[in-house]
C-alpha positions as CSV (number, residue, x, y, z in Angstrom):
1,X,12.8,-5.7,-8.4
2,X,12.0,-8.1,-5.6
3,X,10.9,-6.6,-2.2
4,X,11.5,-8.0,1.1
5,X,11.2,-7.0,4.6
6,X,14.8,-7.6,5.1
7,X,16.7,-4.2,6.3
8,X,19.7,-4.4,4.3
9,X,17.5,-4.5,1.1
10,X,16.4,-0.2,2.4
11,X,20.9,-0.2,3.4
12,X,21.7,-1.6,0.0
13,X,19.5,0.9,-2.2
14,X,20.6,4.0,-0.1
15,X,24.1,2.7,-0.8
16,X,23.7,2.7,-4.4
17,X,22.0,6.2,-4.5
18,X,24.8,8.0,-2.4
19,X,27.7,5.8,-4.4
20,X,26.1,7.6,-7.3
21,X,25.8,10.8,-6.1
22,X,29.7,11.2,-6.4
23,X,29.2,11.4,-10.0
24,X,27.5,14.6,-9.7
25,X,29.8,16.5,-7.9
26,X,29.2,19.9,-7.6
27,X,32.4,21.8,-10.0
28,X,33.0,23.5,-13.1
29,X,35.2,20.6,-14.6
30,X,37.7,22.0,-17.2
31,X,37.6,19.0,-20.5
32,X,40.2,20.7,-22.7
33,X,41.5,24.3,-23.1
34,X,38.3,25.6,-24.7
35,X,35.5,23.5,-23.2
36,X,33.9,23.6,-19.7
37,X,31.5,21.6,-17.9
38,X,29.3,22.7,-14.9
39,X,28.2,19.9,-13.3
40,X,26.1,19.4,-10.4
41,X,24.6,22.9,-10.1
42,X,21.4,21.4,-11.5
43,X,19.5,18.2,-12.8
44,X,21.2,18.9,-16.1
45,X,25.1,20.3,-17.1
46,X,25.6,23.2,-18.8
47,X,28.7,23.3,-21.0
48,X,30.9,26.4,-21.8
49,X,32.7,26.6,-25.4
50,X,35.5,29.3,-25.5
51,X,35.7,30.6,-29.8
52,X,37.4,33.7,-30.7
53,X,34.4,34.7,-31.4
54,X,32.7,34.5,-27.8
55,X,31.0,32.7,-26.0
56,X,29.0,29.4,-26.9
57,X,27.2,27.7,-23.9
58,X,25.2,24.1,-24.3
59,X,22.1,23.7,-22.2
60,X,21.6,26.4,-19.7
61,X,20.1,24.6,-16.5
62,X,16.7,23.9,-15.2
63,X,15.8,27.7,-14.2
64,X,16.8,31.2,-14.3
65,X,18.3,31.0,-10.4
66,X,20.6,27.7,-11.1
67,X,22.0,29.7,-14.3
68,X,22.8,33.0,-12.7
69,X,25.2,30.7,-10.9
70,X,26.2,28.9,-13.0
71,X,26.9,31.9,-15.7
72,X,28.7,33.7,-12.3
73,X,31.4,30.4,-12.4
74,X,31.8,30.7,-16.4
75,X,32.4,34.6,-16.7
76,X,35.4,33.9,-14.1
77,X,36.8,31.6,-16.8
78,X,35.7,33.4,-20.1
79,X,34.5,37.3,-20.1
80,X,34.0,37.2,-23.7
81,X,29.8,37.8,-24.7
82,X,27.4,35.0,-25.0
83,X,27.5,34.7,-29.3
84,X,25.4,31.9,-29.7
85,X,23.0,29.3,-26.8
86,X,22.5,25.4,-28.0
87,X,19.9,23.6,-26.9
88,X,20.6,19.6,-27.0
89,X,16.8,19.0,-26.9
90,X,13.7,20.6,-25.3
91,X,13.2,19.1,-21.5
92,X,12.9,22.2,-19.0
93,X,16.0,21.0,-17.5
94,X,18.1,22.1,-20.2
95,X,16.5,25.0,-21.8
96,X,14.7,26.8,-19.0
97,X,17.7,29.4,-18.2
98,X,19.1,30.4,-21.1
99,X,17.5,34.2,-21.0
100,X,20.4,34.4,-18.1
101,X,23.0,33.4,-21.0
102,X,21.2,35.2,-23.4
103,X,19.2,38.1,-25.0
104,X,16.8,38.9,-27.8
105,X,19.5,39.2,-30.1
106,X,21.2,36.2,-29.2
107,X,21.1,33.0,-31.7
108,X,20.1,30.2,-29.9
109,X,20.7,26.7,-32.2
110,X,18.2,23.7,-32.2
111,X,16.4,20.9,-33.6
112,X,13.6,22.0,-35.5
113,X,11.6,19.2,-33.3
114,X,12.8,21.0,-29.9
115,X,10.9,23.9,-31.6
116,X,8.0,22.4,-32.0
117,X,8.2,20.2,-28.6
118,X,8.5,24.0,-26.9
119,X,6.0,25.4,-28.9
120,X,3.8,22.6,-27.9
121,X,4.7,20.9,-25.2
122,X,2.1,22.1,-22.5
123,X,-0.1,21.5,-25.3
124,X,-3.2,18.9,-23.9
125,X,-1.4,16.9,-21.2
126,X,0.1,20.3,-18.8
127,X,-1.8,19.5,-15.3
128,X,-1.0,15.9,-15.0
129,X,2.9,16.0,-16.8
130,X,2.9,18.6,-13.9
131,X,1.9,16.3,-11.1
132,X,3.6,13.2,-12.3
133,X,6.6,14.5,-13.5
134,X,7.0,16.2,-10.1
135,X,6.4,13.1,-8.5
136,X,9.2,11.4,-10.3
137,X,11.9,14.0,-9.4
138,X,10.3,13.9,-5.9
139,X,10.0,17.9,-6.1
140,X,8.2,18.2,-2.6
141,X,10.1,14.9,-0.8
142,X,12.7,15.9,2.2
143,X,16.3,15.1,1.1
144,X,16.8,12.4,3.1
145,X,14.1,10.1,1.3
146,X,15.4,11.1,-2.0
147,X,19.1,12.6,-2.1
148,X,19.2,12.8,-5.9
149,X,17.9,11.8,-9.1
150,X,19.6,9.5,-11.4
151,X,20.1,12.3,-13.7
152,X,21.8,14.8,-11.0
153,X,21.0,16.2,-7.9
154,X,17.2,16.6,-7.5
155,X,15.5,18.7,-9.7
156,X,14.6,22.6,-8.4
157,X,11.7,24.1,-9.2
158,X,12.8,27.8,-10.1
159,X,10.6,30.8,-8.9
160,X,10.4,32.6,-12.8
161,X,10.5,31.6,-16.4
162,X,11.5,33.0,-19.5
163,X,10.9,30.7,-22.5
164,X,13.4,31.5,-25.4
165,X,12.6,29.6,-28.4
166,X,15.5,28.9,-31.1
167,X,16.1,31.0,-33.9
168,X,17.7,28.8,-36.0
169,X,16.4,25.2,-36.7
170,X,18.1,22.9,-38.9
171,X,16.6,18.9,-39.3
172,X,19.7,16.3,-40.1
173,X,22.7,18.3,-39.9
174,X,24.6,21.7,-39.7
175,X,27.8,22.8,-39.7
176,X,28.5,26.3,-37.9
177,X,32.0,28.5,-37.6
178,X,32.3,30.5,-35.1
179,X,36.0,32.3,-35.6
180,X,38.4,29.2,-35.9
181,X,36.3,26.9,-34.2
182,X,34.0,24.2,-36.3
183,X,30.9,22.8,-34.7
184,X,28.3,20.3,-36.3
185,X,25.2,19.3,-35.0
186,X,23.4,16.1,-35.8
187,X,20.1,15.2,-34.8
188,X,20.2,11.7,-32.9
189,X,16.5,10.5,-31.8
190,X,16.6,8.3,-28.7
191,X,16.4,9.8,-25.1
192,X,13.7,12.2,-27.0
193,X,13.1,12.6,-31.0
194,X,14.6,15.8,-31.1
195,X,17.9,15.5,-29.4
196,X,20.9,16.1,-31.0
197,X,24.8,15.6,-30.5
198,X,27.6,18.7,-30.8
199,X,30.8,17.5,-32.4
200,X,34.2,19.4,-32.9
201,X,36.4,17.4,-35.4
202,X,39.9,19.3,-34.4
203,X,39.6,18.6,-30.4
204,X,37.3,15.0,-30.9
205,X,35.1,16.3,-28.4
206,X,31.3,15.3,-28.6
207,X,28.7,16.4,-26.6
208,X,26.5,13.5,-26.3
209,X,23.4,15.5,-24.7
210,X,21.2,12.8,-23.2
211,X,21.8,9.5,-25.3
212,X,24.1,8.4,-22.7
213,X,23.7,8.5,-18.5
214,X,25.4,6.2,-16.2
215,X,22.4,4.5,-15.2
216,X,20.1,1.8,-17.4
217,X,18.2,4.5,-19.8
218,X,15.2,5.7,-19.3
219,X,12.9,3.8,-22.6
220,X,10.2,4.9,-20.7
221,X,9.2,7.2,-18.0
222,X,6.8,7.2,-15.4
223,X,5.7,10.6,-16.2
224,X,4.0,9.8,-18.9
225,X,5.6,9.9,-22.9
226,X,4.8,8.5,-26.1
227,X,6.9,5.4,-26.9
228,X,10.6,6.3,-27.1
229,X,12.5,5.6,-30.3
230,X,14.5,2.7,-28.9
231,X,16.1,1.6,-32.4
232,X,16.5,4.7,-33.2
233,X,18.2,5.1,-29.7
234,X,20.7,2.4,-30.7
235,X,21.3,3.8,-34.1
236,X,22.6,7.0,-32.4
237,X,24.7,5.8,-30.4
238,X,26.6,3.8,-33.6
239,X,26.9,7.2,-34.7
240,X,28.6,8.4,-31.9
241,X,30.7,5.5,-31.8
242,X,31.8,6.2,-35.1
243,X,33.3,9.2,-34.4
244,X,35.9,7.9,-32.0
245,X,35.6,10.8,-29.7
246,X,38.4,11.0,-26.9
247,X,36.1,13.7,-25.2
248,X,32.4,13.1,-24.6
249,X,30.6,15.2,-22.5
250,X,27.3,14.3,-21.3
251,X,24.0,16.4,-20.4
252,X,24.1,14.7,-17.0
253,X,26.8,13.4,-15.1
254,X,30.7,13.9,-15.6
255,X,32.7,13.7,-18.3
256,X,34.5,10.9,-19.8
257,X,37.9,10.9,-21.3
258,X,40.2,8.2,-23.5
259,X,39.3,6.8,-26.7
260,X,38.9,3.4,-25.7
261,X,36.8,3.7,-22.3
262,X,34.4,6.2,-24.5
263,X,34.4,3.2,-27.0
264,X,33.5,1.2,-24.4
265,X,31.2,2.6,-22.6
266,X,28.9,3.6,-25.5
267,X,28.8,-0.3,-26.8
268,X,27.6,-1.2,-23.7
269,X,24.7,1.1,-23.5
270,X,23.4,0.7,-27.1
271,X,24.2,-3.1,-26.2
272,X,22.1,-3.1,-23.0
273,X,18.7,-1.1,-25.6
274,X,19.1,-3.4,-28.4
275,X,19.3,-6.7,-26.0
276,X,15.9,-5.5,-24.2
277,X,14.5,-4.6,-27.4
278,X,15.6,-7.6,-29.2
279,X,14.2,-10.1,-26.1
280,X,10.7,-8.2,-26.0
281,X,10.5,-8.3,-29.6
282,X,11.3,-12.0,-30.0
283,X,8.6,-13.1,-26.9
284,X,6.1,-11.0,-28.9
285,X,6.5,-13.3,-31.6
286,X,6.1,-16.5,-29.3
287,X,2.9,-15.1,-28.3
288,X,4.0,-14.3,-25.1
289,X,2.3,-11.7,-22.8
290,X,4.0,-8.6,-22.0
291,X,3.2,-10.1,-17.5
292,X,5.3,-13.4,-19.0
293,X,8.4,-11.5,-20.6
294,X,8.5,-9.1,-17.7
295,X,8.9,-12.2,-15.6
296,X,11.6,-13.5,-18.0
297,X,13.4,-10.5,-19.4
298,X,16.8,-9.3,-17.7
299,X,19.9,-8.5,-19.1
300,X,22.8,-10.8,-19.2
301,X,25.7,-11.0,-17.0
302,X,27.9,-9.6,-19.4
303,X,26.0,-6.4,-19.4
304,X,24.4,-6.5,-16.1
305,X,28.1,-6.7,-14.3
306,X,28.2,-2.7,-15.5
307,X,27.5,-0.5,-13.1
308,X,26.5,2.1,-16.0
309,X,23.5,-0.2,-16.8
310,X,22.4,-0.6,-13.0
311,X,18.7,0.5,-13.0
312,X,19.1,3.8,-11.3
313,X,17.1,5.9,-13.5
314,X,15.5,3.8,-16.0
315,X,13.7,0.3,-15.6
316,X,13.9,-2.5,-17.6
317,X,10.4,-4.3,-16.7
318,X,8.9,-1.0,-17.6
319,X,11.4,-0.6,-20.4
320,X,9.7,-4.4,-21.5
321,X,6.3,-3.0,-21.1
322,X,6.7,0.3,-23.0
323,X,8.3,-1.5,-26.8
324,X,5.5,-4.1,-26.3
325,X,2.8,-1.4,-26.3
326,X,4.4,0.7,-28.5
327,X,4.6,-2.3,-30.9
328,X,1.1,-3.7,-30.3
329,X,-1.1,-1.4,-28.3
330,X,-2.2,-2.1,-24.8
331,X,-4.4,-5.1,-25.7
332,X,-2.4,-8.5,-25.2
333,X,-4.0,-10.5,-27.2
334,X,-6.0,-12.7,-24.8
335,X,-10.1,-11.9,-25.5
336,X,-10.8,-12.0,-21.7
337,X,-9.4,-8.7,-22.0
338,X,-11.2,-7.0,-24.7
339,X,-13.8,-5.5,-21.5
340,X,-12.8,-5.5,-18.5
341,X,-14.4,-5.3,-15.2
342,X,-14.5,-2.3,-13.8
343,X,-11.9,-2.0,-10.9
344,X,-14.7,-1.3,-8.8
345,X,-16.6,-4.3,-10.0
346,X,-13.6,-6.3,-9.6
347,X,-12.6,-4.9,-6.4
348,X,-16.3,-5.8,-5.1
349,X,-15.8,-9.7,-6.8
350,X,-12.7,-10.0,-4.8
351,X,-13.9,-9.1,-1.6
352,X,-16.6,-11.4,-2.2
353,X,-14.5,-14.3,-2.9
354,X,-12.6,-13.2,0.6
355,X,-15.3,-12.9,2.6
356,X,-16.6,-9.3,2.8
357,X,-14.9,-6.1,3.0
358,X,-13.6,-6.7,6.8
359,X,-11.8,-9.8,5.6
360,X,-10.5,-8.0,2.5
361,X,-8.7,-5.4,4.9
362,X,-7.7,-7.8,7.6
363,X,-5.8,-9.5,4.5
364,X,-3.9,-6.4,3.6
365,X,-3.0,-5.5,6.9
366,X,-0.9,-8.8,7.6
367,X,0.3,-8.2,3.9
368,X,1.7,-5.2,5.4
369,X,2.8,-6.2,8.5
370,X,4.2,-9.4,6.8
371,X,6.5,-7.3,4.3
372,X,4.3,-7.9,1.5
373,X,4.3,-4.4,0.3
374,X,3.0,-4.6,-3.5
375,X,0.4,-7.1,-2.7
376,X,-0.3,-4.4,0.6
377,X,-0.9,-2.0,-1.7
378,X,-2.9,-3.3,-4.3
379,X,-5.5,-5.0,-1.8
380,X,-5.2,-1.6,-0.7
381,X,-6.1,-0.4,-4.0
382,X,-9.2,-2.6,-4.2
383,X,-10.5,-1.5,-0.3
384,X,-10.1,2.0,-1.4
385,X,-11.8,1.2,-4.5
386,X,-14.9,0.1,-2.6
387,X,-14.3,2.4,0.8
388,X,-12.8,5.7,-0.3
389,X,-13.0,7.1,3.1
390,X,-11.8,4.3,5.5
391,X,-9.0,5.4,7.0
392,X,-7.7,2.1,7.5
393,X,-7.4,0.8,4.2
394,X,-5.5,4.5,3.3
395,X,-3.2,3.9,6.4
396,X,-2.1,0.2,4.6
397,X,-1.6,1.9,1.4
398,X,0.6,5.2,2.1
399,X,3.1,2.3,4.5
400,X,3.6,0.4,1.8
401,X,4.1,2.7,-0.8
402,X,6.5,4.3,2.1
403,X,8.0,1.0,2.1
404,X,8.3,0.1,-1.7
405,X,10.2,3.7,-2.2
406,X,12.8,3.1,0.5
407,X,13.5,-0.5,-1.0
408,X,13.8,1.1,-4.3
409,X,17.3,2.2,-5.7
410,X,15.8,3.2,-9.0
411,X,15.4,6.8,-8.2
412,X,12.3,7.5,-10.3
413,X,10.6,4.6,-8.6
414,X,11.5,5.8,-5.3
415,X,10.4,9.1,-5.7
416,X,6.9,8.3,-7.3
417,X,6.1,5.6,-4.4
418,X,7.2,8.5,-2.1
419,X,5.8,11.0,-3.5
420,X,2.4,9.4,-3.6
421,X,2.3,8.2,-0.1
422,X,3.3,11.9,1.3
423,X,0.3,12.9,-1.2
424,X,-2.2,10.6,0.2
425,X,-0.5,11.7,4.0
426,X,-0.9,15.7,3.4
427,X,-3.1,16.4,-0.1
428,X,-1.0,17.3,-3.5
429,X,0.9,20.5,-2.5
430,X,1.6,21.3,-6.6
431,X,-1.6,21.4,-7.4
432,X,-2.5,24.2,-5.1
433,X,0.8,26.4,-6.2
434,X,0.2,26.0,-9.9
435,X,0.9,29.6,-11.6
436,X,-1.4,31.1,-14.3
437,X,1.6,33.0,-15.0
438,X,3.9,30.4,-15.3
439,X,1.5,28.5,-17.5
440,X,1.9,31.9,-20.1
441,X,5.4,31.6,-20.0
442,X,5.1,28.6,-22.3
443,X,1.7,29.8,-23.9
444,X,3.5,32.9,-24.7
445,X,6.0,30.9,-27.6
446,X,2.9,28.5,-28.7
447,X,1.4,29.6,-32.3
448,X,-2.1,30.5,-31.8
449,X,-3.3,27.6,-33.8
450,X,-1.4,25.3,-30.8
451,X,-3.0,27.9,-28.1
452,X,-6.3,26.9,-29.6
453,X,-6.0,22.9,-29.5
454,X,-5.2,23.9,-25.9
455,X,-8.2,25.7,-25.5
456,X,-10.4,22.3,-26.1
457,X,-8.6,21.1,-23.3
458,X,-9.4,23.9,-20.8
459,X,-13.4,24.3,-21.5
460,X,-15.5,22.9,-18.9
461,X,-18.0,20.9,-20.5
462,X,-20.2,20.8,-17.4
463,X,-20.5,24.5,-17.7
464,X,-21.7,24.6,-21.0
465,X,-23.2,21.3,-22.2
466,X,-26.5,22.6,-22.9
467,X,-25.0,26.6,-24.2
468,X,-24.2,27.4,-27.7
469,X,-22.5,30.7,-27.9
470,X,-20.5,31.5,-30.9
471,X,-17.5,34.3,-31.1
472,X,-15.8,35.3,-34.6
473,X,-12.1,36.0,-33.0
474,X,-9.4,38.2,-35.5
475,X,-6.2,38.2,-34.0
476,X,-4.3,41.2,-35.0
477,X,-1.1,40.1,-35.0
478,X,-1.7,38.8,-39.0
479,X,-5.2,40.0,-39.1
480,X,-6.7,36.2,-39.5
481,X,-10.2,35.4,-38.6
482,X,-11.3,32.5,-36.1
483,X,-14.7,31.2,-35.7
484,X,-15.2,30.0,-32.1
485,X,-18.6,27.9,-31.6
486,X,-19.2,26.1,-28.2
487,X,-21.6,23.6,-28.6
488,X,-22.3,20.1,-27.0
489,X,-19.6,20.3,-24.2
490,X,-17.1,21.1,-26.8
491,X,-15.3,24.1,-28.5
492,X,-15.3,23.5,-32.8
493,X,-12.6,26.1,-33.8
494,X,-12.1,26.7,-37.4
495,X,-10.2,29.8,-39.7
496,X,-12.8,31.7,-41.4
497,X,-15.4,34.4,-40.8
498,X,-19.1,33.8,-39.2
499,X,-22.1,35.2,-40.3
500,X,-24.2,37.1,-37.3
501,X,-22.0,35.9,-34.3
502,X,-22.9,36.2,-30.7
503,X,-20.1,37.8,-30.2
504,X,-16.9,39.4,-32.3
505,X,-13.6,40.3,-31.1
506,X,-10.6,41.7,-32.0
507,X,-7.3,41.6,-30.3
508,X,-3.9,40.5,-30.5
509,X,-2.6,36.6,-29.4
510,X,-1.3,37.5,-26.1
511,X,-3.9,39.3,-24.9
512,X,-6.1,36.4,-25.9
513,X,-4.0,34.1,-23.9
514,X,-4.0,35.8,-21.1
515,X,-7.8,36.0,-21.0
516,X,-8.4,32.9,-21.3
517,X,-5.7,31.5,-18.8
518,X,-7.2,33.8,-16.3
519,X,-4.5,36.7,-15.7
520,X,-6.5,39.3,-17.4
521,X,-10.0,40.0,-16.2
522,X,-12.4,40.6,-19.2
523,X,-13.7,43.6,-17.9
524,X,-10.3,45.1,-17.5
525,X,-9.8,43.6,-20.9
526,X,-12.6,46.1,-22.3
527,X,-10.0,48.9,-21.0
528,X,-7.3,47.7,-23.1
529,X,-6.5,49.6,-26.3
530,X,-5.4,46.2,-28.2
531,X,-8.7,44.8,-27.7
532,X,-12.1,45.4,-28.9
533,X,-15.5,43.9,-28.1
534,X,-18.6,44.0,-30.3
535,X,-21.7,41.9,-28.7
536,X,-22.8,41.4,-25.0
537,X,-20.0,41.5,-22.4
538,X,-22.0,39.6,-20.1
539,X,-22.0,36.8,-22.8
540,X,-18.1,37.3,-23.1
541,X,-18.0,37.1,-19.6
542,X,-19.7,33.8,-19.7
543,X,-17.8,32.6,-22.3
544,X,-14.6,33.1,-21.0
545,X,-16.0,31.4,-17.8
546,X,-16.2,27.9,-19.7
547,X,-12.7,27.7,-19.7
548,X,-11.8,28.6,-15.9
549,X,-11.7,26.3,-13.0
């Protein structure tokens, strides 16, 4: 997008945002006799099936608070018990209050990938998904700088978490009875690998999860992701063309009804990947570079009239960006790239060239004042680089990041310029409030084997880069042995027994993982029936130490 200093351009993008707002409506919408939609209670729908059987509800909300409320509107409709939870895919949004719908005996339907992807996901990458992701939802920003996502209304952040993981998986296909009513689930890669679509052949109602928003899709998010599947994307959305629904209900956003606007609509939006993909693709070839085709790429009249491909959630230059890299890698092909200056060195060459540090700043301030907000912000960039406590150049940076956000209709753009500037303004609030205990609500579903890769992420190497301590671990949950070494800044951790460890414990996974994320003290641990300690404690103490902030 093009930024200017011109007024309307802030009038224009808060327009857009509140026109698509409407969309989200807070309501439980009825779609036929049997299915219910509640929309707008949270960044993501939850949707109600009535069986003779009971009750079968898709996606249960972001948290535990926004599906009490939810559940509270659906009992009013349908007393009959919760028989079976189906999760679309694995995102929080859609997963992360379903112990409200359900219990421990409850089946809960999935991908096998959402399994994994929950079993996993706060694998390596936890602390910054954490603070990016919550800077694309704009989780701390006032309402007024960022009335909604383009998903929903913002995203909330719920006080408590209880992970269930599915019970039953299934890879391709299944098809499920529950009394009189047929279901089958198909797994469609494209907003995420494992997502999937719910169909029901006697009312031609298909829940299309996340393949299809009203808003250009989201190839690639800020918050960091491997490459989407964007063929795949496309692919999936044939498939759900095929079926000539006359329902579809969506994961965010209303419903849509009629045969022919449903048609529509997903032809456009698998029209509007494939053109993107097909463009990038094609300038790859002509040896472009991925700065030339963002220049070049947009989508064509025909599709860009569509106010369902506007660029309220998704982007296409970083759309452009993401299938180039994803194709090629990040190196472009030209050798002056192969190694880079440092952006300090740069910075320092560039200030040079300007005529000192002084001149470097007086250049971004009339950038500012001048309403050249991205160039403001990278000279910024460089100044800060250089000066990382002048005040000055920090000043420059947080108003035009202020200013980029409230030119910015593309509400994940938005938010992460606004986000960032409030950070640089007042420190990075989430960092501070991060829970141990929320962090074992997902540890608690990992396999220990995935607890373990985890592990190599939490030692400190600058505690322990000249110790080697080793620890022969048997959980008791199967009775397998683990040999722990820490050596060289790193933790090596292999299956087997060691001969004449440092130290040797046994104890069961969950008391492990709560050692080691810091909500049980190993001295208290010592008290513990379920755990037992043969060796030094002080050396236990110590090594548990490695892997605490």
């Amino acid at each position: 997008m093009k930024y200017s200093v011109s007024k309307d351009e802030k009038e224009l993008a808060l327009m857009y945002l509140q026109e698509h707002t409407k969309r989200f409506t807070k309501r439980v919408e009825k779609v036929t006799e049997n299915i219910y939609c509640a929309v707008g209670y949270g960044l993501a729908n939850s949707t109600l099936i009535v069986t003779d059987a009971g009750n079968i509800i898709v996606d249960t909300t972001e948290g535990i608070e926004t599906a009490a409320e939810v559940k509270k509107e659906f009992d009013k409709i349908s007393p009959l018990p919760t028989i079976a939870v189906i999760y679309t895919h694995g995102h929080p949004d859609h997963i992360n209050g379903a112990s409200v719908f359900a219990d421990d005996k409850t089946e809960i339907y999935a991908n096998k990938l959402t399994l994994d992807f929950i079993q996993t996901q706060y694998n390596q990458l936890n602390s910054i998904l954490e603070i990016r992701g919550a800077r694309q939802f704009g989780v701390f920003l006032q309402p007024e700088h960022y009335p909604y996502s383009g998903l929903g209304p913002a995203l909330k952040l719920s006080g408590t978490k209880k992970i269930m993981v599915p019970t039953t998986v299934f890879e391709d296909a299944v098809k499920l009875q529950f009394g009189s009513t047929v279901i089958q689930l198909v797994s469609v890669p494209g907003e995420t690998e494992d997502q999937i679509f719910i169909w029901l052949p006697e009312e031609k109602v298909l829940l299309g999860a996340d393949n299809y928003y009203p808003a250009f899709p989201n190839l690639y998010t800020i918050r960091g992701t491997s490459p989407r599947p964007v063929l795949q994307w496309v692919y999936s959305l044939d498939k759900m063309r095929a079926l000539q629904a006359e329902y579809l209900v969506l994961g965010h956003t209303e419903p849509v009804y009629g045969k022919e606007k449903i048609a529509e609509l997903l032809t456009i939006y698998r029209d509007g990947i494939q053109y993107i993909h097909d463009s990038t693709v094609r300038g790859m070839n002509a040896g472009k570079t991925v700065d030339e085709l963002v220049e070049e790429i947009s989508l064509p009249e025909s599709l860009a009239s569509y106010e369902e491909l506007r660029e309220l959630y998704g982007s296409i230059s970083q759309s452009v960006r993401a299938i180039y890299s994803g194709y090629l890698g990040w190196f472009d092909g030209n050798a002056s790239n192969l190694e880079q200056l440092s952006s300090r060195a740069f910075a320092q060459k560039m200030a040079d060239l300007a005529g000192g540090n002084n001149r470097l700043l007086k250049e971004a301030t009339n950038a500012v004042e001048n309403g050249e907000f991205q160039w403001a912000a990278q000279l910024a960039d460089m100044l800060l680089s250089l000066l990382p406590e002048n005040d000055q150049a920090l000043q420059v940076k947080i108003r035009a990041l202020t200013e980029l956000g409230l030119r910015s209709y593309n509400s994940n753009n938005r938010s992460y310029y606004l986000s960032q500037a409030k950070e640089l303004q007042n420190g990075v609030p989430f960092l501070n409030n991060r829970s141990n205990h929320s962090a074992y609500a997902y540890a608690e579903k990992m396999p220990i084997r995935a607890f373990f890769q985890q592990m190599t992420i939490f030692l400190q190497p600058e505690k322990c880069e000249h110790r080697a301590l080793s620890l022969s671990l048997t959980i008791t949950d199967d009775q397998k042995q683990h040999i722990l070494v820490i050596r060289n800044g790193i933790i090596d951790i292999q299956e087997g027994c060691l001969t004449n460890p440092d130290i040797t414990v046994a104890t069961s996974s969950s008391i492990w993982k709560e050692i080691i994320l810091g909500i049980l003290n190993p001295n208290d641990a010592a008290n513990n029936a379920g755990f037992q300690l043969t060796g030094d404690a002080v050396s236990f103490s110590q090594f548990v130490g490695f892997f605490q902030k």
